[in-house]
C-alpha positions in Angstrom: 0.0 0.0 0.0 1.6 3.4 -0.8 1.6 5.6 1.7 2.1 9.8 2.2 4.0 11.4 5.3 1.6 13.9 7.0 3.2 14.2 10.5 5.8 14.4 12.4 5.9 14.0 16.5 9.1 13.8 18.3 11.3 13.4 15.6 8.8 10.3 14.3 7.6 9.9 10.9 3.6 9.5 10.7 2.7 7.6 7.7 -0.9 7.3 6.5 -2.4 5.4 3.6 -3.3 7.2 0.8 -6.8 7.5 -0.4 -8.5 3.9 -1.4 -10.5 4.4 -4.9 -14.4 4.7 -3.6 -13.8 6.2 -0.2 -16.1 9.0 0.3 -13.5 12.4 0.4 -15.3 13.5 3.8 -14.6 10.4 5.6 -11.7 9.7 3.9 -10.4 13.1 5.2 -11.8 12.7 8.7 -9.5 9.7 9.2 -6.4 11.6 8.0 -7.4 14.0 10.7 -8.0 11.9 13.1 -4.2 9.7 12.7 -2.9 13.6 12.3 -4.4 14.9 15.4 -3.8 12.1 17.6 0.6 12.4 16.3 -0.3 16.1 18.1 -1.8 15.3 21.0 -0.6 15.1 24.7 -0.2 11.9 26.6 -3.5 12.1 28.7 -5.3 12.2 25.3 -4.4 8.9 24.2 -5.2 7.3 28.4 -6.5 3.6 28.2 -10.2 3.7 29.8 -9.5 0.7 31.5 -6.0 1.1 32.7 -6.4 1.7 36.2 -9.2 -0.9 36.5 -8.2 -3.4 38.8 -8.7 -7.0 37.4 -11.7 -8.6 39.0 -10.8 -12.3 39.9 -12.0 -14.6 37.3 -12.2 -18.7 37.6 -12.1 -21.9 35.3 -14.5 -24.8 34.8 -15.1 -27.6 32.9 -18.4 -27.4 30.7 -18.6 -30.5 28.5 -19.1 -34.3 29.3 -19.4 -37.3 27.3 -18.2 -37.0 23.2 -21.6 -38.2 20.6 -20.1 -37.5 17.7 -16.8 -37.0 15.5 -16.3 -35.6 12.4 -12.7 -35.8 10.8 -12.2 -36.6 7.4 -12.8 -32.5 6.1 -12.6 -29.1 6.8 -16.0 -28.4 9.1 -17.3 -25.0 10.1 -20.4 -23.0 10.8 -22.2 -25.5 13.2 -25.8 -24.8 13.7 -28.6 -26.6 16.3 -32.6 -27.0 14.9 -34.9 -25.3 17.5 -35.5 -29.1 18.6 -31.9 -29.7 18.3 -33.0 -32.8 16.4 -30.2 -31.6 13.3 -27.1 -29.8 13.3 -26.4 -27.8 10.4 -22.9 -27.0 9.3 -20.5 -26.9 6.1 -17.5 -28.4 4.7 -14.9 -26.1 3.0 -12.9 -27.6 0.3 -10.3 -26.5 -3.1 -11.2 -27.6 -6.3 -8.3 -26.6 -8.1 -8.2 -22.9 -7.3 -11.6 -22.4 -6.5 -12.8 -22.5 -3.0 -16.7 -24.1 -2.8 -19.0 -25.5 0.1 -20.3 -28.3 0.9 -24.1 -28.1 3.3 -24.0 -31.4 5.9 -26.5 -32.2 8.1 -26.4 -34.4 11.0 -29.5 -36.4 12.1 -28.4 -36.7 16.6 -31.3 -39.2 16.5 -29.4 -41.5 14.5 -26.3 -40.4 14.0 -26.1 -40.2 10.3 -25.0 -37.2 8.3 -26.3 -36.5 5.0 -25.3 -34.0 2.5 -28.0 -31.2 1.4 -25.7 -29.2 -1.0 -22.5 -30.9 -2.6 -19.4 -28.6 -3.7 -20.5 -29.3 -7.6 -23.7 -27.5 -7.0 -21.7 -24.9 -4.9 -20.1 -24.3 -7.8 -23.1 -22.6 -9.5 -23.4 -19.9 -6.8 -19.2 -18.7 -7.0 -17.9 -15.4 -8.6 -14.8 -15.6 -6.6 -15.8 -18.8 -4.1 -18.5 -19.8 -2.6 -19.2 -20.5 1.2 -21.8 -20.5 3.8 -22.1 -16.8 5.0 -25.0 -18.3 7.9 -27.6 -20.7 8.7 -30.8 -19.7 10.1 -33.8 -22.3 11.3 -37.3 -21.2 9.9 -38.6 -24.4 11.9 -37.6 -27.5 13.6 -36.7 -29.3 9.7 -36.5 -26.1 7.2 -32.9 -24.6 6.8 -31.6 -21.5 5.4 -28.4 -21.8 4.2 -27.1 -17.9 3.1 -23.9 -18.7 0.3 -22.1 -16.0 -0.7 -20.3 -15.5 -4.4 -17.2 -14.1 -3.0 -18.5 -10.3 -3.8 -21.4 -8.5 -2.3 -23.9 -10.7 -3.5 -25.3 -14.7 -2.6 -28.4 -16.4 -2.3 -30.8 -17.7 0.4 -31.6 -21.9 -0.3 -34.3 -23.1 1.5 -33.5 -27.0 2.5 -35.9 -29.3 4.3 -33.5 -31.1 6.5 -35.4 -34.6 7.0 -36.1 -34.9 3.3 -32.6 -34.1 2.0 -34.2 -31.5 -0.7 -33.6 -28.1 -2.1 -37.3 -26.6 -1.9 -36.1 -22.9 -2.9 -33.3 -20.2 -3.7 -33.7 -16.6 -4.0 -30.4 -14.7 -5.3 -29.7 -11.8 -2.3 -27.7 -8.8 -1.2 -25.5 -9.7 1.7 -24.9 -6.0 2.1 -28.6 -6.1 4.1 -31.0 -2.5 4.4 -32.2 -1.9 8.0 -34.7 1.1 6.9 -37.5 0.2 9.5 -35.0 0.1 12.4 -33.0 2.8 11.4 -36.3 5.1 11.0 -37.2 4.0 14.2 -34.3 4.9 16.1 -33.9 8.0 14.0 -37.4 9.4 15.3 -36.3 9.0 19.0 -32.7 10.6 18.4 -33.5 13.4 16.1 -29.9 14.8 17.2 -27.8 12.0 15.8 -27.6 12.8 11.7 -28.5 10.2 9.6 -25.1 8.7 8.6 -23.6 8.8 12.0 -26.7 6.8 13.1 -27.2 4.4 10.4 -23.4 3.8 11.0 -23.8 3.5 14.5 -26.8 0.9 14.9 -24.9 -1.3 11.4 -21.9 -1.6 13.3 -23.5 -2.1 16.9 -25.2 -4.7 19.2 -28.5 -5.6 20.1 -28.9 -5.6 24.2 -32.9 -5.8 24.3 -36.0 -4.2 22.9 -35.1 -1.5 20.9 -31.8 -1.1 22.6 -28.1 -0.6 21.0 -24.8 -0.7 22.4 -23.2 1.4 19.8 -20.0 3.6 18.5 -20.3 6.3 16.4 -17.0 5.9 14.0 -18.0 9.5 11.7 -16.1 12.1 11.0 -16.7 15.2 13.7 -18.3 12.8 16.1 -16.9 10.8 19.5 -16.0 7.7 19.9 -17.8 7.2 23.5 -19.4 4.3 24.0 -23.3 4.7 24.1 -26.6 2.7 24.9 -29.2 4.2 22.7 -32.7 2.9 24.5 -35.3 3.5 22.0 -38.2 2.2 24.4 -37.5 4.8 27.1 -35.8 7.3 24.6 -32.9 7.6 26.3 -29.4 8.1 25.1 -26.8 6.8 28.1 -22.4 7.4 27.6 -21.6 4.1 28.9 -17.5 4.6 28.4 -15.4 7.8 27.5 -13.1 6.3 24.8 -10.2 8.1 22.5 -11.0 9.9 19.4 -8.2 7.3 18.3 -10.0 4.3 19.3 -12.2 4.3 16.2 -14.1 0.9 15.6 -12.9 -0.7 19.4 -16.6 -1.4 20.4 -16.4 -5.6 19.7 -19.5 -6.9 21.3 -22.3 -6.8 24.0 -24.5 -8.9 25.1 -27.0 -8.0 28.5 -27.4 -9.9 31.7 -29.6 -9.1 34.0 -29.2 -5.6 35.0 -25.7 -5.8 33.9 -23.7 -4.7 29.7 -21.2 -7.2 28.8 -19.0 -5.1 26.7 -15.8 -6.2 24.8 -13.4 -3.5 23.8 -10.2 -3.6 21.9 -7.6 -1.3 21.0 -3.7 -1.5 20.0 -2.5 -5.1 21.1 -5.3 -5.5 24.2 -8.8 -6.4 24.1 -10.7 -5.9 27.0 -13.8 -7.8 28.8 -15.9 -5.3 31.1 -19.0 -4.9 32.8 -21.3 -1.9 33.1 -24.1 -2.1 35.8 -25.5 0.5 37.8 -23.4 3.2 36.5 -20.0 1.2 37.5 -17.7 -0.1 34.9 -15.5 -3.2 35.9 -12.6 -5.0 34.4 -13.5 -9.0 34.1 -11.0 -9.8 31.6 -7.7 -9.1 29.2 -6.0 -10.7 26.8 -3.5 -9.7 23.9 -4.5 -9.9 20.2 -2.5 -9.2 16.9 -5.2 -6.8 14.9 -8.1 -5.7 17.4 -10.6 -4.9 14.8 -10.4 -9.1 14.0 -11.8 -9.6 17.3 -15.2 -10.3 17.9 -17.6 -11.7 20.3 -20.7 -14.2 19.6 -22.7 -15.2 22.0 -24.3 -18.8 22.5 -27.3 -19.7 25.0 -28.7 -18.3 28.0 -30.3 -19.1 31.0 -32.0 -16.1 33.1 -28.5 -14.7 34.1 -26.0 -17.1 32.9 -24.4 -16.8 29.4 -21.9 -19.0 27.2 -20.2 -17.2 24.7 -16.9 -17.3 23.1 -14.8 -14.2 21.8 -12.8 -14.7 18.1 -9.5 -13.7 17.8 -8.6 -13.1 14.3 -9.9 -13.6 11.2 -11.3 -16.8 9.7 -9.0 -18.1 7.1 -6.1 -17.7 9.7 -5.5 -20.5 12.8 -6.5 -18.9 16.0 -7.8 -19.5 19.6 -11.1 -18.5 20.7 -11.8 -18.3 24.0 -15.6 -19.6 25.4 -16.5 -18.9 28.5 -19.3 -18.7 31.2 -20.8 -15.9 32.9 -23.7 -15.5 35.9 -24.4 -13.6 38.9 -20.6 -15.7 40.4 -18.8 -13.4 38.0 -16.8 -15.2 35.0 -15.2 -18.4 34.6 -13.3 -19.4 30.8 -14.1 -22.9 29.6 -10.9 -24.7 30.0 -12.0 -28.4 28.8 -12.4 -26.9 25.2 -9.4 -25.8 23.3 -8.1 -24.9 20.1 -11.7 -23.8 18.9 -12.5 -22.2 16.1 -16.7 -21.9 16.1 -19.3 -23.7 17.7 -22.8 -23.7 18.8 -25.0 -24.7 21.6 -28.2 -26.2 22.0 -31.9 -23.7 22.6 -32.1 -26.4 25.7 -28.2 -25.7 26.6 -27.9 -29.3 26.7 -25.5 -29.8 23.9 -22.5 -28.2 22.7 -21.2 -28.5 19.1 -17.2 -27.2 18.0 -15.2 -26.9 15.1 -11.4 -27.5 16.8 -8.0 -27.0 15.2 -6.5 -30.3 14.2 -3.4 -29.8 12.3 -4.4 -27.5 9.2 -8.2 -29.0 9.0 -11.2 -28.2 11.3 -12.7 -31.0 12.9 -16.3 -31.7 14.1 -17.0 -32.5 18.0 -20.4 -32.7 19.5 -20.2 -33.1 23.4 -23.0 -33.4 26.4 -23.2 -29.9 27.7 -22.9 -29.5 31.7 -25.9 -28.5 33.8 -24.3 -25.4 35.5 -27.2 -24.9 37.9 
């Protein structure tokens, strides 16, 4: 990438890319600012949010029990419980000469039999660049949605009835997704927020509960703060003061009870913290190579207690997630699980499925899932 010298600070050379073809000259010119500003700025300006947080004492358990099923021979991601938990969805990656294609498996837990809904030749028809499985959705307790992207900007939904094995529709789509009604929504509440700051905000945020975001803004001329935008009771609440140079460190959220679990990275750090009753606390920190790579998905919950795991890096590169558990006791990482790269849990949080790290392939573990009651 060729790059143009617009700073100096301390006798330090500040290099910043030049302008990609497409970016819009505003925000292209807002970042410049922003990487220009933040060479100029004193120390106190650039203070970690969380630095003097002390580190609240977190534990380690062991979640899984008996092993019902083992997939090896291929590359599996994207597993995916029915609502009965009767299936499990997931796809097969796999070269055919250059061309990267998917394959759409589905595993019967009755019987233990895995049949194949979509094969990489008929994969083939959906690729511009490759194809793969972008996400699976349930419409009911046998009807898949499999979402396979071309490699671009566009894909196509397939409908598949699990039990029979058959293709019963596909419908060519945008994966770049309009969110008009929510948007307009939000936008009559919070009249103050401009359009594009707000759109940004709620595409690049995190759903907490009825008509509530934890959001960043990330535009040109706005913070960075964290905020919870509360369409419901029309109330707009900073949650964390962040750095004008932190831009896109909001991760992930999830609520519990009363409490925000919020992930926030920045530089080589990612942080796990909880907001509740106007407090913010430090549950977690751990180191990551590019901290817009990480991410946070969460898996099942019961009243209070959550499973989720955060993602490290990207997915075509070999990484450790971490999956851990969290109730009213505080937070406690899944030890008896490693080298995961996805996975899924049950609606009944009875079952656990994982795609793990074995060698340079991805294999396929479903396990018994521990009552932690």
């Amino acid at each position: 990438m060729q790059r143009t010298v617009v700073a100096c600070r301390k006798g330090g050379i500040l290099l910043v890319p030049r302008q990609p073809a497409g970016q819009s000259p505003n925000m292209w010119r807002w970042i410049q600012s922003v990487v220009v500003a933040a060479s100029l700025l004193p120390v106190s300006a650039w203070a970690n949010p969380f630095a003097s947080l002390p580190l609240l004492p977190s534990g380690e358990t062991m979640a899984t029990g008996k092993t019902l099923f083992t997939l090896e021979n291929g590359d599996y991601v994207q597993p995916h419980f029915s609502p009965d938990s009767r299936y499990l969805a997931f796809a097969r990656e796999l070269l055919e000469g250059s061309t990267e294609l998917t394959e759409i498996l589905a595993l019967d837990l009755k019987t233990l039999k895995v049949k194949t809904l979509l094969d990489a030749k008929a994969s083939r028809e959906f690729a511009m660049y490759r194809s793969y499985v972008a996400g699976f959705s349930w419409k009911d307790a046998t009807t898949l949605k499999a979402s396979i992207s071309d490699g671009d900007v566009n894909g196509v939904d397939l409908i598949i009835d699990a039990a029979a094995g058959r293709l019963v529709e596909k419908k060519p789509i945008s994966l770049v997704e309009p969110h008009g009604d929510r948007n307009a929504e939000f936008a009559a509440v919070f009249p103050s927020l401009p359009p594009p700051v707000l759109d940004n905000a709620l595409a690049n945020g995190f759903k907490v509960g009825n008509k509530k975001y934890v959001v960043q803004k990330n535009y040109w001329k706005q913070d960075n703060h964290i905020w919870l935008l509360d369409a419901e009771s029309r109330k707009m609440v900073k949650l964390i003061e962040i750095p004008d140079i932190w831009i896109y460190s909001l991760r992930g959220a999830f609520a519990s009870g009363n409490a925000l679990i919020l992930l926030v990275a920045y530089g080589p750090e990612a942080y796990l913290v909880r907001h509740s009753g106007g407090k913010l606390e430090l549950l977690y920190r751990f180191p990551v190579k590019n901290y817009q790579q990480v991410g946070m998905q969460v898996e099942s919950g019961r009243g209070d207690r959550m499973l989720f795991q955060i993602i490290t890096g990207p997915g075509y590169e070999k990484r450790e997630n971490y999956f851990f558990l969290y109730d009213k006791a505080g937070l406690k990482k899944i030890k008896d699980v490693t080298a995961i790269y996805d996975l899924d849990v049950d609606s009944a949080a009875k079952l656990v499925c994982f795609t793990q790290w074995k060698n340079d392939k991805r294999v396929l573990v479903v396990r018994e899932l521990k009552d932690f009651r």
